[in-house]
Predicted model as a PDB file, atoms N, CA, C, CB and O in Angstrom, pLDDT in the B-factor column:
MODEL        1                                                                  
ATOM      1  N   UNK A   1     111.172  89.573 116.000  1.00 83.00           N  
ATOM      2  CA  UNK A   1     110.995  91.006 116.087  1.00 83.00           C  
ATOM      3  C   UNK A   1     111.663  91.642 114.862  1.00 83.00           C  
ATOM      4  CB  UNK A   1     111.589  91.570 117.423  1.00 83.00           C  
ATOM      5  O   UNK A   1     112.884  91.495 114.812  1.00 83.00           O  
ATOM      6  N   UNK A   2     111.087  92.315 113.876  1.00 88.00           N  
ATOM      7  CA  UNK A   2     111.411  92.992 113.360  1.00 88.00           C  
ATOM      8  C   UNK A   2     111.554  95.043 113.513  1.00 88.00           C  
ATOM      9  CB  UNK A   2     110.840  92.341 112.653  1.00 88.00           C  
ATOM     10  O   UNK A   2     110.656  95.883 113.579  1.00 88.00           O  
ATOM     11  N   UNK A   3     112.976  95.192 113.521  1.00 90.00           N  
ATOM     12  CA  UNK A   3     113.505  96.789 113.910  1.00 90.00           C  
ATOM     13  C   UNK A   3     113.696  97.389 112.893  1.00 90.00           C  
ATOM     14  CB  UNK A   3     114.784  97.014 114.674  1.00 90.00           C  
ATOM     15  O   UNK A   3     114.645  97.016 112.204  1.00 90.00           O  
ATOM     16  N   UNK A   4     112.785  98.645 112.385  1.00 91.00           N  
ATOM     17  CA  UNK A   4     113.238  99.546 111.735  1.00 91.00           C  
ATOM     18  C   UNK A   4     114.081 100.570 111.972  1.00 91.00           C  
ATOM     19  CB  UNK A   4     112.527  99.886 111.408  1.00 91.00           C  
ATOM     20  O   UNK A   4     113.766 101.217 112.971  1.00 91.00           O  
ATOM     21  N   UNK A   5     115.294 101.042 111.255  1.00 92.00           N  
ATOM     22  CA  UNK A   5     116.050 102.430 111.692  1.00 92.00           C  
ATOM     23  C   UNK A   5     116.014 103.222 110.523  1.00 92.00           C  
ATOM     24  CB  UNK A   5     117.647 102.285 112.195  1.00 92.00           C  
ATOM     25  O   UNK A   5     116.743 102.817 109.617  1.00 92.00           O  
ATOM     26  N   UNK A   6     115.486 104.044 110.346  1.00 93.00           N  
ATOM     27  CA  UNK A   6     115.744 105.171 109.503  1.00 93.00           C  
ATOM     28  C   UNK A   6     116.388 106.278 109.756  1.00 93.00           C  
ATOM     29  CB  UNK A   6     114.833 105.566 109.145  1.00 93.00           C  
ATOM     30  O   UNK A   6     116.318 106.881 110.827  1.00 93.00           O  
ATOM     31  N   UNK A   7     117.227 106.702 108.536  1.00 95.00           N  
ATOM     32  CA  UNK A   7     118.154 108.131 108.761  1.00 95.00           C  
ATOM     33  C   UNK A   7     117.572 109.153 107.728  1.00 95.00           C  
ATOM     34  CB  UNK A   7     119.989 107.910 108.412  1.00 95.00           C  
ATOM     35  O   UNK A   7     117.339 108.793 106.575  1.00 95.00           O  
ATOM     36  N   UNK A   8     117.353 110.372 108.136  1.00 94.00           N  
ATOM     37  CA  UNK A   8     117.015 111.247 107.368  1.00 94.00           C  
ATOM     38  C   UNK A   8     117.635 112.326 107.391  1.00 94.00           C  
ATOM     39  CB  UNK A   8     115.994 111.432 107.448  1.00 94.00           C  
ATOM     40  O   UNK A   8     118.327 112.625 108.364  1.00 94.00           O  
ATOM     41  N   UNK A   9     117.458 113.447 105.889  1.00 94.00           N  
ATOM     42  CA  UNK A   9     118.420 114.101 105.874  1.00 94.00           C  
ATOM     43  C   UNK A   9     117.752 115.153 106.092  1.00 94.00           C  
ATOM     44  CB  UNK A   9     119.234 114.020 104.903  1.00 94.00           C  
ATOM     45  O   UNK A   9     116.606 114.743 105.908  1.00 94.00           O  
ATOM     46  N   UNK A  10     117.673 116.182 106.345  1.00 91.00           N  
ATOM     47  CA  UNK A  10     116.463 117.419 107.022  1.00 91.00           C  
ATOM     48  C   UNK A  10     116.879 118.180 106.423  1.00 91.00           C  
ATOM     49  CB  UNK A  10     116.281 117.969 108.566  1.00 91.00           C  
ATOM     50  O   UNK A  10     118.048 118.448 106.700  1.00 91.00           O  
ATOM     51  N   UNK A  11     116.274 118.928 105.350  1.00 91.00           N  
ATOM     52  CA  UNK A  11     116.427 120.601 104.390  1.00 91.00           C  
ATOM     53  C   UNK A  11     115.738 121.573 105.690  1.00 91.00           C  
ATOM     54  CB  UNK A  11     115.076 120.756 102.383  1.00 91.00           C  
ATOM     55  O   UNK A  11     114.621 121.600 106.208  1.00 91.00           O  
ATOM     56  N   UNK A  12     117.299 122.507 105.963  1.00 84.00           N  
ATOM     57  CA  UNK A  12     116.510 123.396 107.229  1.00 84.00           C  
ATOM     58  C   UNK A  12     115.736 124.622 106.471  1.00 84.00           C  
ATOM     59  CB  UNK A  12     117.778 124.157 108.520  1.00 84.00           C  
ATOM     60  O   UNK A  12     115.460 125.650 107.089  1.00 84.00           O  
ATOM     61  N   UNK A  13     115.368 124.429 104.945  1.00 91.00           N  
ATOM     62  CA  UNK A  13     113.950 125.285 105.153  1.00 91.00           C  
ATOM     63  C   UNK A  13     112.534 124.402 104.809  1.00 91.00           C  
ATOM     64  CB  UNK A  13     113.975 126.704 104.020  1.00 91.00           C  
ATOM     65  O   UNK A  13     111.690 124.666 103.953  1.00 91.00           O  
ATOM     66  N   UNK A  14     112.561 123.220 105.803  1.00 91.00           N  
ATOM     67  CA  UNK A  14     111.548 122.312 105.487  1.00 91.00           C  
ATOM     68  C   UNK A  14     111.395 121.575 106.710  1.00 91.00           C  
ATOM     69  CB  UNK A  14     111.837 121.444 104.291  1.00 91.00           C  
ATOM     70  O   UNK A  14     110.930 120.455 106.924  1.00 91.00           O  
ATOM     71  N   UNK A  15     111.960 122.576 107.578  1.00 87.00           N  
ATOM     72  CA  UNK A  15     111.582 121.414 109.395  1.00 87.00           C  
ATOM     73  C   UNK A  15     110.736 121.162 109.208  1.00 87.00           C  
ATOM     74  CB  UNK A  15     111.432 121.827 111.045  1.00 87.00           C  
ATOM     75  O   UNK A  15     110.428 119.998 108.954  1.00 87.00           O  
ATOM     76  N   UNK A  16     109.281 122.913 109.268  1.00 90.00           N  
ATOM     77  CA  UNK A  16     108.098 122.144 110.027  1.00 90.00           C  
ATOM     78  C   UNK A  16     107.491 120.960 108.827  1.00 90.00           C  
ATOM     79  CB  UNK A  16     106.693 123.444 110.564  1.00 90.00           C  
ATOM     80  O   UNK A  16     106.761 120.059 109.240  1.00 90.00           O  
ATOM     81  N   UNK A  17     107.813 121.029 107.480  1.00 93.00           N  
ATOM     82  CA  UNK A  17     107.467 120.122 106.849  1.00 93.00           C  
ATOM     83  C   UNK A  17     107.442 118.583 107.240  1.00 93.00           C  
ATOM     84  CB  UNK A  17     108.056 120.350 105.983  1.00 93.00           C  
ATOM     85  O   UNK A  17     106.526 117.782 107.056  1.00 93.00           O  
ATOM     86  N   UNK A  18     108.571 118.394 107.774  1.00 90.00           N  
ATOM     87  CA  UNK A  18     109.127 117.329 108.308  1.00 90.00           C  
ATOM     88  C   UNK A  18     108.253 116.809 109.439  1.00 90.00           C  
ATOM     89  CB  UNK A  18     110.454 117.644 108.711  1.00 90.00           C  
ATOM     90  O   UNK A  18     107.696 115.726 109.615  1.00 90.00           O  
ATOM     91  N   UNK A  19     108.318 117.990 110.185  1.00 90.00           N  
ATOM     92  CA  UNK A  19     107.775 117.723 111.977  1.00 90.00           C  
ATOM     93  C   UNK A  19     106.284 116.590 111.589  1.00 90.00           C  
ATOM     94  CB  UNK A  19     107.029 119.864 113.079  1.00 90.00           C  
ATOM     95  O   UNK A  19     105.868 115.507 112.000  1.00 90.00           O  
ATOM     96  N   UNK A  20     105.785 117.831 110.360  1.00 93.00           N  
ATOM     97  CA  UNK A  20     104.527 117.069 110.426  1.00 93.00           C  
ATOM     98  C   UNK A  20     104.465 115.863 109.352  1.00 93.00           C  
ATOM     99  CB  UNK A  20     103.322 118.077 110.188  1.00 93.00           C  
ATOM    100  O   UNK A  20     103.340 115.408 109.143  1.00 93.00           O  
ATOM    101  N   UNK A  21     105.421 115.362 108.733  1.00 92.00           N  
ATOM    102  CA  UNK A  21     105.798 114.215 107.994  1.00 92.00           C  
ATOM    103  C   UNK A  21     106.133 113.309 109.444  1.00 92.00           C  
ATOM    104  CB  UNK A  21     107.189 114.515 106.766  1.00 92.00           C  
ATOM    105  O   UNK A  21     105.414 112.424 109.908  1.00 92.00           O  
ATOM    106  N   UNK A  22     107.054 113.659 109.840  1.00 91.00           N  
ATOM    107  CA  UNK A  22     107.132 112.880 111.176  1.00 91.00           C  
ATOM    108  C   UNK A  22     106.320 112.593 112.332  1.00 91.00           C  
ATOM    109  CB  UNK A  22     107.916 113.278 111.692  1.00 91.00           C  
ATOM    110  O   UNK A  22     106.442 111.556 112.984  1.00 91.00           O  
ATOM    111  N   UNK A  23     105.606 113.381 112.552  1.00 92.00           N  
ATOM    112  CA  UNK A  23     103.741 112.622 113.354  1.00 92.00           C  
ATOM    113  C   UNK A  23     103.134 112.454 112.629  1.00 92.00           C  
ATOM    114  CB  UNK A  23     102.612 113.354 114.288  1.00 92.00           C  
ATOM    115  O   UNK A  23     102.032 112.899 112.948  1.00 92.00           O  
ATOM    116  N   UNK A  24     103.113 111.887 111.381  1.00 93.00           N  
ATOM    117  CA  UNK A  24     102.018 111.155 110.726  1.00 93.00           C  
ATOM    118  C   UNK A  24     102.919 109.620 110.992  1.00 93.00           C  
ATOM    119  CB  UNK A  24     101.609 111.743 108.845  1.00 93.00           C  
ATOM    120  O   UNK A  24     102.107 108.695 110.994  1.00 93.00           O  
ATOM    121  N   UNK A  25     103.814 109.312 111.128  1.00 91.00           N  
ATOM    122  CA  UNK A  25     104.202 107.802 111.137  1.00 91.00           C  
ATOM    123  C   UNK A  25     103.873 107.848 112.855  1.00 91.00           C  
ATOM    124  CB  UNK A  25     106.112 107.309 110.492  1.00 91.00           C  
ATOM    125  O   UNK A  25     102.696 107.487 112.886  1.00 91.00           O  
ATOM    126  N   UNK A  26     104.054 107.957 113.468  1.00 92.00           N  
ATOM    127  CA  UNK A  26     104.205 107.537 114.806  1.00 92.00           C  
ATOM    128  C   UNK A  26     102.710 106.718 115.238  1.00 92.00           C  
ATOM    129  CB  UNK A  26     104.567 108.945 115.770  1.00 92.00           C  
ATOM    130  O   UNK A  26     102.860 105.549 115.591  1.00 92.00           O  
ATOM    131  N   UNK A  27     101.028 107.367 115.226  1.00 94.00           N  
ATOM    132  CA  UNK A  27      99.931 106.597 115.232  1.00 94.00           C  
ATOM    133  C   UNK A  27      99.957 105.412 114.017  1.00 94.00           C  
ATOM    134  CB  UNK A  27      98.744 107.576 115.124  1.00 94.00           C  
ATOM    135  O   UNK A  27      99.506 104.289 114.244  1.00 94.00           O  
ATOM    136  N   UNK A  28     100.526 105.779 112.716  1.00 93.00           N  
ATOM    137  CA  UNK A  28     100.296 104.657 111.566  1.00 93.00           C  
ATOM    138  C   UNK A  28     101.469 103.268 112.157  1.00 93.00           C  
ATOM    139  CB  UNK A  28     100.850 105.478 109.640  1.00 93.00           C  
ATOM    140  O   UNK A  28     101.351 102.084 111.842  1.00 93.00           O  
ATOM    141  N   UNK A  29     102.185 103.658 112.757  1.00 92.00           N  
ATOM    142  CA  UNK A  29     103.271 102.775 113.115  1.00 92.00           C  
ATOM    143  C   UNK A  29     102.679 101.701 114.260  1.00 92.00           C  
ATOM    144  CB  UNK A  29     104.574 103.702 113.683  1.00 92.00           C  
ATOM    145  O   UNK A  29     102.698 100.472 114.193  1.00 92.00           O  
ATOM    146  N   UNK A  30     102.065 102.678 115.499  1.00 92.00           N  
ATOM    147  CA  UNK A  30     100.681 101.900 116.430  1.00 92.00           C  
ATOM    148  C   UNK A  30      99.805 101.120 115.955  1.00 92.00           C  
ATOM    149  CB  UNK A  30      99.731 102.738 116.983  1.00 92.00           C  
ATOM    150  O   UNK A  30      99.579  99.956 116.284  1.00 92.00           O  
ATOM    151  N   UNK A  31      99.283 101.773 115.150  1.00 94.00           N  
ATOM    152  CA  UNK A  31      97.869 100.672 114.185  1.00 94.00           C  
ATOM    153  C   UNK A  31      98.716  99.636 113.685  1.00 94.00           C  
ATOM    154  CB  UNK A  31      96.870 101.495 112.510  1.00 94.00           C  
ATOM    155  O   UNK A  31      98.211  98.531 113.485  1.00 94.00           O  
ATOM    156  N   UNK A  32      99.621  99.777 113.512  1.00 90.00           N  
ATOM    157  CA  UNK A  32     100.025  98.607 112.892  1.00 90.00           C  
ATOM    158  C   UNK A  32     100.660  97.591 113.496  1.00 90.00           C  
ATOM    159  CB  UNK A  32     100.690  98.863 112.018  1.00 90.00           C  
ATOM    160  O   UNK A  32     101.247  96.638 112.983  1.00 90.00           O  
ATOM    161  N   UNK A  33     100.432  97.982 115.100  1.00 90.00           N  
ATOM    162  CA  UNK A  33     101.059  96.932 115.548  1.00 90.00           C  
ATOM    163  C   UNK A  33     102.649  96.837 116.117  1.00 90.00           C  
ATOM    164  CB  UNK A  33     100.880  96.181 114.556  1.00 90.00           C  
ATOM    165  O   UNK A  33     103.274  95.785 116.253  1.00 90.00           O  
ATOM    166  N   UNK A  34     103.088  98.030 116.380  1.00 92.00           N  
ATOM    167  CA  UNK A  34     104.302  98.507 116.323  1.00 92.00           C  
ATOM    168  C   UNK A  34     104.555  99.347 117.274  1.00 92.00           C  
ATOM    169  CB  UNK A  34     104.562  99.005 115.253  1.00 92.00           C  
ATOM    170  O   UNK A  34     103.550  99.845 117.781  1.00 92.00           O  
ATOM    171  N   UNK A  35     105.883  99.780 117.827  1.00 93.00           N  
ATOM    172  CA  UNK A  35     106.288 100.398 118.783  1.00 93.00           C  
ATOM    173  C   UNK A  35     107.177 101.643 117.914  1.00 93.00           C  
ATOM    174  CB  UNK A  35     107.043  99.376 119.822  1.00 93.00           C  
ATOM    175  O   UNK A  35     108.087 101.524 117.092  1.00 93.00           O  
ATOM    176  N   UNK A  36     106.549 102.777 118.430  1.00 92.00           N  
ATOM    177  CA  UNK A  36     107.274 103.866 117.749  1.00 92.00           C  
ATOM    178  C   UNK A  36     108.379 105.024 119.261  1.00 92.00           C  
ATOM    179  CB  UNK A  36     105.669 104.937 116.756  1.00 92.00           C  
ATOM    180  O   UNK A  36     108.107 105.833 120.148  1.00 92.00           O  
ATOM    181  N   UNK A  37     109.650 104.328 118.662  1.00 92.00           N  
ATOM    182  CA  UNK A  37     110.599 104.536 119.967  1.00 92.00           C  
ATOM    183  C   UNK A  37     110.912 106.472 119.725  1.00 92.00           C  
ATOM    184  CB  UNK A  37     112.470 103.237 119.807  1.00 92.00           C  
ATOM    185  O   UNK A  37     111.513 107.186 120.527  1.00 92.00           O  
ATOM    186  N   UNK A  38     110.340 106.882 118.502  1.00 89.00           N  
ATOM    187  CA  UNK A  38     110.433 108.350 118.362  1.00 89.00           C  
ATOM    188  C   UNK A  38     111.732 108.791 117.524  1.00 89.00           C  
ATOM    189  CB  UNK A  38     110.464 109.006 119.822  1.00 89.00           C  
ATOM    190  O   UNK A  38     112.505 107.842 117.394  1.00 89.00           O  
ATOM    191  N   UNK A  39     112.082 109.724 117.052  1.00 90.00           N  
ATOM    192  CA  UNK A  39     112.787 110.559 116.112  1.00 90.00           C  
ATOM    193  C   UNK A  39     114.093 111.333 117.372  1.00 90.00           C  
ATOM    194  CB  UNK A  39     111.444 111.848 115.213  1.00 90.00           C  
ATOM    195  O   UNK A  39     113.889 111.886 118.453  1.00 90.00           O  
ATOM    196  N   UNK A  40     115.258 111.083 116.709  1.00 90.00           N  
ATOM    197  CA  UNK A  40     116.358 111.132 117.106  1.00 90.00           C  
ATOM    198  C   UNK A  40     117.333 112.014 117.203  1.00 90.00           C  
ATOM    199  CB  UNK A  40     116.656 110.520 116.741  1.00 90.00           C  
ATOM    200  O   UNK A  40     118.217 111.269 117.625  1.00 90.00           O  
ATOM    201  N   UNK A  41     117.877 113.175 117.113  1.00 82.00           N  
ATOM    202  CA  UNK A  41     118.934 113.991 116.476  1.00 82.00           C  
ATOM    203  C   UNK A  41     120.491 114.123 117.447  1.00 82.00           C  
ATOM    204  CB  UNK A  41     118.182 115.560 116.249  1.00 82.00           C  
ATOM    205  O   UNK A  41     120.891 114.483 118.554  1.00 82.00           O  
ATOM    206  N   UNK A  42     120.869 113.684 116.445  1.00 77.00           N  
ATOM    207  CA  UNK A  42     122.578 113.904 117.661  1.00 77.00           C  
ATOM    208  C   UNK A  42     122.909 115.019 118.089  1.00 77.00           C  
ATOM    209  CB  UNK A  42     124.104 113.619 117.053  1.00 77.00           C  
ATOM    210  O   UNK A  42     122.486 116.075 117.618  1.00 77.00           O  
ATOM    211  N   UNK A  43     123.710 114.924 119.038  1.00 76.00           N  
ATOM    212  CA  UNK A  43     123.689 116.236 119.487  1.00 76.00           C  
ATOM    213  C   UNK A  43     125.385 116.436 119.293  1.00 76.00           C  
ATOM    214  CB  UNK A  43     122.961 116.431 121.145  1.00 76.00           C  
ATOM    215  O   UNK A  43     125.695 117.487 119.854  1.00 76.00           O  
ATOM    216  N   UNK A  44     126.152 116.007 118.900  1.00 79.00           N  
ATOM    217  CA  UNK A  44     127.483 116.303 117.818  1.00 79.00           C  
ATOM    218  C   UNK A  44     127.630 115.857 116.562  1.00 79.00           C  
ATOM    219  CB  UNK A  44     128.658 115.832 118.253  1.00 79.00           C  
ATOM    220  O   UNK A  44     127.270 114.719 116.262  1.00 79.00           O  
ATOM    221  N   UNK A  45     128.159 116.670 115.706  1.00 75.00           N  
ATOM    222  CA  UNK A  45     128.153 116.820 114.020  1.00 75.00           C  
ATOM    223  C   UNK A  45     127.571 117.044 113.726  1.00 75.00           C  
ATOM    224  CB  UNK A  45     128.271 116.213 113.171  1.00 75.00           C  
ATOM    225  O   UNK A  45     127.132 118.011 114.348  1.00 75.00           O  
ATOM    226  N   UNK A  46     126.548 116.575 112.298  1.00 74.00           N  
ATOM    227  CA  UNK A  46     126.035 117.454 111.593  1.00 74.00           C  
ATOM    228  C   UNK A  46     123.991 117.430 112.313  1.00 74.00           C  
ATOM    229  CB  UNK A  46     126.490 116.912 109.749  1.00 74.00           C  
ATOM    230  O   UNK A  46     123.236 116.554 112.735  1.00 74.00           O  
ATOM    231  N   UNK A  47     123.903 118.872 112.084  1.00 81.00           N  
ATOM    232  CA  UNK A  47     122.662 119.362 112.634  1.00 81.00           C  
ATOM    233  C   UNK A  47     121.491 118.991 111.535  1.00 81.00           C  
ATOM    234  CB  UNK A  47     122.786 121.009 112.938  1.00 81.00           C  
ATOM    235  O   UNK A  47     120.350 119.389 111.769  1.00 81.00           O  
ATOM    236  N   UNK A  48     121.735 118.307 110.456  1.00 88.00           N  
ATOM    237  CA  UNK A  48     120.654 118.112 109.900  1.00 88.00           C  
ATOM    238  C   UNK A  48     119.864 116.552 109.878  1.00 88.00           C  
ATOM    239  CB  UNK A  48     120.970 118.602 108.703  1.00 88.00           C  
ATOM    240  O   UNK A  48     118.906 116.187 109.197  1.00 88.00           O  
ATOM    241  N   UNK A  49     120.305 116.144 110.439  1.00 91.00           N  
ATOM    242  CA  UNK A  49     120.275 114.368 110.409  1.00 91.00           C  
ATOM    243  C   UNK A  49     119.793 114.318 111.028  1.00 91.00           C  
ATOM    244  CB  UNK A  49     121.159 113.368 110.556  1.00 91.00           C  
ATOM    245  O   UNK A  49     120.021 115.081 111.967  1.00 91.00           O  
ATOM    246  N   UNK A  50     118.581 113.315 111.123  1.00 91.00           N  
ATOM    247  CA  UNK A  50     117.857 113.086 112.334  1.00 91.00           C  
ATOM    248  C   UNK A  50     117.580 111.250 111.691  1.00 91.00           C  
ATOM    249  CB  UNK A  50     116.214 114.416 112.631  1.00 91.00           C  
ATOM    250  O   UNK A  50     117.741 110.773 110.568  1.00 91.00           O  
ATOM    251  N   UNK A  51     117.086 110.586 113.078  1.00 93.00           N  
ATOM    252  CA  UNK A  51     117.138 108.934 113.099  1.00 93.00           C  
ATOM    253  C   UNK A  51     115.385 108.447 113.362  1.00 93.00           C  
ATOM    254  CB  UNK A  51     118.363 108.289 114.671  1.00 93.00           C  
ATOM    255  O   UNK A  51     114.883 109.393 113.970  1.00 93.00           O  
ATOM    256  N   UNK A  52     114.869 107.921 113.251  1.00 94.00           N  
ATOM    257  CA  UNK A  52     113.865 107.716 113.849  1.00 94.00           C  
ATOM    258  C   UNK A  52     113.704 105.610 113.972  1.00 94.00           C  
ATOM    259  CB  UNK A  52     112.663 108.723 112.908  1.00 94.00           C  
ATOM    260  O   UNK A  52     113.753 104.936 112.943  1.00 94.00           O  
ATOM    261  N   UNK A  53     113.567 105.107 115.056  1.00 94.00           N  
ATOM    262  CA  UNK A  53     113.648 104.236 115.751  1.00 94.00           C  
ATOM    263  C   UNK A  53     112.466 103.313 115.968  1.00 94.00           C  
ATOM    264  CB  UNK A  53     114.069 104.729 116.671  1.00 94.00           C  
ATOM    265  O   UNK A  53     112.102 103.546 117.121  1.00 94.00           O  
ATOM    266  N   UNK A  54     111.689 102.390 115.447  1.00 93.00           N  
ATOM    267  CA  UNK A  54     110.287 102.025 115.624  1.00 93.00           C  
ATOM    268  C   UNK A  54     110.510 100.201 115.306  1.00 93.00           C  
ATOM    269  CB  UNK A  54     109.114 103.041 114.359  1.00 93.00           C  
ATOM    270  O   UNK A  54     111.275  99.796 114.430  1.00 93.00           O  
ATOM    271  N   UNK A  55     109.875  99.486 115.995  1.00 92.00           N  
ATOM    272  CA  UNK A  55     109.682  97.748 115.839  1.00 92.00           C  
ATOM    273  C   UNK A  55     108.517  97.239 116.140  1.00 92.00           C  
ATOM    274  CB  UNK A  55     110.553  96.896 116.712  1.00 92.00           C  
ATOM    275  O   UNK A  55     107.578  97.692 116.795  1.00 92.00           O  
ATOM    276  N   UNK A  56     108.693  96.139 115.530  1.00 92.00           N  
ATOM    277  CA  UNK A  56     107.290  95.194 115.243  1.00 92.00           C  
ATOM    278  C   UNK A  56     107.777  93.778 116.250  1.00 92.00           C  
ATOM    279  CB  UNK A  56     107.021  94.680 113.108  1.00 92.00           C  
ATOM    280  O   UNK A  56     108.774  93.061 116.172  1.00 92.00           O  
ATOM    281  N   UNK A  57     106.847  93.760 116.995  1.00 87.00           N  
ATOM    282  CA  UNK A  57     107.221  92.357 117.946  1.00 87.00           C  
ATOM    283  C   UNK A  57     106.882  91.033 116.858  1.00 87.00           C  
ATOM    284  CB  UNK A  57     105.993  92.226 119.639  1.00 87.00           C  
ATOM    285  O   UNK A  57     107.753  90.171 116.748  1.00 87.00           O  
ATOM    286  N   UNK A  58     105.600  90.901 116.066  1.00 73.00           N  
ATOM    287  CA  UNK A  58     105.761  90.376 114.925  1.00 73.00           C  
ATOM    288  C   UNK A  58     105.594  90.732 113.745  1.00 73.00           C  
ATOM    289  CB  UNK A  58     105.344  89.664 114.932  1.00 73.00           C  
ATOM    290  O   UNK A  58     105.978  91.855 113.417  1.00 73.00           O  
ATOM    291  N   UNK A  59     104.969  89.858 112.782  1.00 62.00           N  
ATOM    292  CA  UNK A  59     105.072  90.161 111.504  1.00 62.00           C  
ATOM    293  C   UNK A  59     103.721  90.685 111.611  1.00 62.00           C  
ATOM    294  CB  UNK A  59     105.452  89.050 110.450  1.00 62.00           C  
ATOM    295  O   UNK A  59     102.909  90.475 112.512  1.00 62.00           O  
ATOM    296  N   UNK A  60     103.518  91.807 109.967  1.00 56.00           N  
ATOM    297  CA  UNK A  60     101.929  92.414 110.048  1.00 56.00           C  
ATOM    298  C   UNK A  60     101.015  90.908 109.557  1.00 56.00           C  
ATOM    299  CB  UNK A  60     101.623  94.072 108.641  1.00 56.00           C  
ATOM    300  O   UNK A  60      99.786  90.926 109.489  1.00 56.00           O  
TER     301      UNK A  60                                                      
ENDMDL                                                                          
END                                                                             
């Protein structure tokens, strides 16, 4: 199994930019064979960080 974790850094005058940067991986992540566990944000410290969580049971 291969696990991806990504951390990102979020410019808050570029959410919705993001939002929709961020549902474009979630179906491309499916097609490919992959589990997309969804986009993350803590809920103490800093408000701009967000995680997003996705794995491959195997290789493409």
């Amino acid at each position: 199994m291969i696990t991806c974790y990504l951390k990102y850094v979020i410019d808050p005058y570029q959410v919705n930019e993001f939002e929709q940067y961020a549902k474009m991986w979630i179906p491309l992540v499916h097609k490919l064979g992959g589990t997309h566990h969804g986009y993350f944000l803590p809920h103490e410290g800093a408000n701009n960080i967000a995680y997003a969580l996705f794995f491959f049971s195997k290789p493409c």
